[in-house]
C-alpha positions as CSV (number, residue, x, y, z in Angstrom):
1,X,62.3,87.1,109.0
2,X,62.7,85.8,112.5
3,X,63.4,88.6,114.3
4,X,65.5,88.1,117.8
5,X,63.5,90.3,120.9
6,X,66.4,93.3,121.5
7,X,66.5,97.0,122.1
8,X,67.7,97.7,119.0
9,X,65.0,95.5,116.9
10,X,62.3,96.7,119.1
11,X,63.0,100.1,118.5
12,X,63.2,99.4,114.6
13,X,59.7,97.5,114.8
14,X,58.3,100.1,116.2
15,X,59.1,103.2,114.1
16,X,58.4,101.0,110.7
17,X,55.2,100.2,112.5
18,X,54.7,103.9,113.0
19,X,55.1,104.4,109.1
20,X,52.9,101.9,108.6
21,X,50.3,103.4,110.2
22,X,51.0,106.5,108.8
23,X,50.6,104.7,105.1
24,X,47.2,103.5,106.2
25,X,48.9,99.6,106.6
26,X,46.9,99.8,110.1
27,X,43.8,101.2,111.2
28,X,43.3,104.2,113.8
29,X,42.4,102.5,116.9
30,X,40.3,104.8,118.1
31,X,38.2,105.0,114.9
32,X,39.3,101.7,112.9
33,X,39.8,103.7,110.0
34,X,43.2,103.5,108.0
35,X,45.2,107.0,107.8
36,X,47.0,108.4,105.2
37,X,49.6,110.7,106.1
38,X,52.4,110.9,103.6
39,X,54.4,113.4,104.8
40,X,54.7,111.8,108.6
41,X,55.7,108.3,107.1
42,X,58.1,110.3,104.9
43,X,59.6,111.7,108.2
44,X,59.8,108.7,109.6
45,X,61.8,107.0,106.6
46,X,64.4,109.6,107.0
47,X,64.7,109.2,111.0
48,X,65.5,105.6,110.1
49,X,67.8,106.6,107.4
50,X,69.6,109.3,109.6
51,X,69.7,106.5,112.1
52,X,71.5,104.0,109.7
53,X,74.4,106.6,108.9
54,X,74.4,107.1,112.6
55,X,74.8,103.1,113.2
56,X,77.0,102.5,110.3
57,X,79.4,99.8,110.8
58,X,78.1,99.4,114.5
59,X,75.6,96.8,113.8
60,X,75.2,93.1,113.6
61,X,74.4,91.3,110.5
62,X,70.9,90.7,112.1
63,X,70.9,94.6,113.1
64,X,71.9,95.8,109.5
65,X,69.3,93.6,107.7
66,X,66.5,94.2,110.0
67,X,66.8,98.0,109.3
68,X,67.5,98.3,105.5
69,X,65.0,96.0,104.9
70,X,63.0,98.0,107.2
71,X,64.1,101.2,105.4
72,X,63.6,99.2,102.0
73,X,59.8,98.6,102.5
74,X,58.9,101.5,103.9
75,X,60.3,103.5,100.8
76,X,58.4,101.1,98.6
77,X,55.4,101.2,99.9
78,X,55.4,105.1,100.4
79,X,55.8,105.5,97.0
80,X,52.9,103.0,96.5
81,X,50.8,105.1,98.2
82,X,52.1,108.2,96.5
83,X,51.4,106.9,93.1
84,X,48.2,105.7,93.8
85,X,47.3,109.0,95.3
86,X,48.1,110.9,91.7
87,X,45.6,108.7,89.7
């Protein structure tokens, strides 16, 4: 997805990039280890979430599908994480 350099995207980038981290997608740059911290990522989901309500029927088409498919792969891969974390 070509993503067009706003405000509003950046700010989206940067929080899924944030979960990310937290779901070990990028290493520590300080130690170049990958974290794992479920519960921050989880935290971060519902921010996004909250700010989707918040945005409803404010946003442009490129707007809306940057953040639910932001939302949508975050989720997924959180519960990837989960799963693989209970065997």
């Amino acid at each position: 997805m070509d993503v067009t350099e706003t405000p509003f995207n950046s700010f989206v980038l940067r929080q899924a990039q944030t979960a990310g981290f937290f779901l070990g997608q990028l290493p520590d740059p300080k130690t170049g280890q990958k974290v794992i911290r479920k519960e921050a990522a989880a935290q971060v989901i519902q921010d996004l979430k909250m700010f989707e309500k918040k945005c409803e029927n404010n946003l442009t088409n490129e707007e809306e599908t940057l953040l639910t498919s932001a939302i949508s792969n975050l989720v997924k891969l959180l519960e990837k994480v989960e799963s693989t974390s209970t065997n």
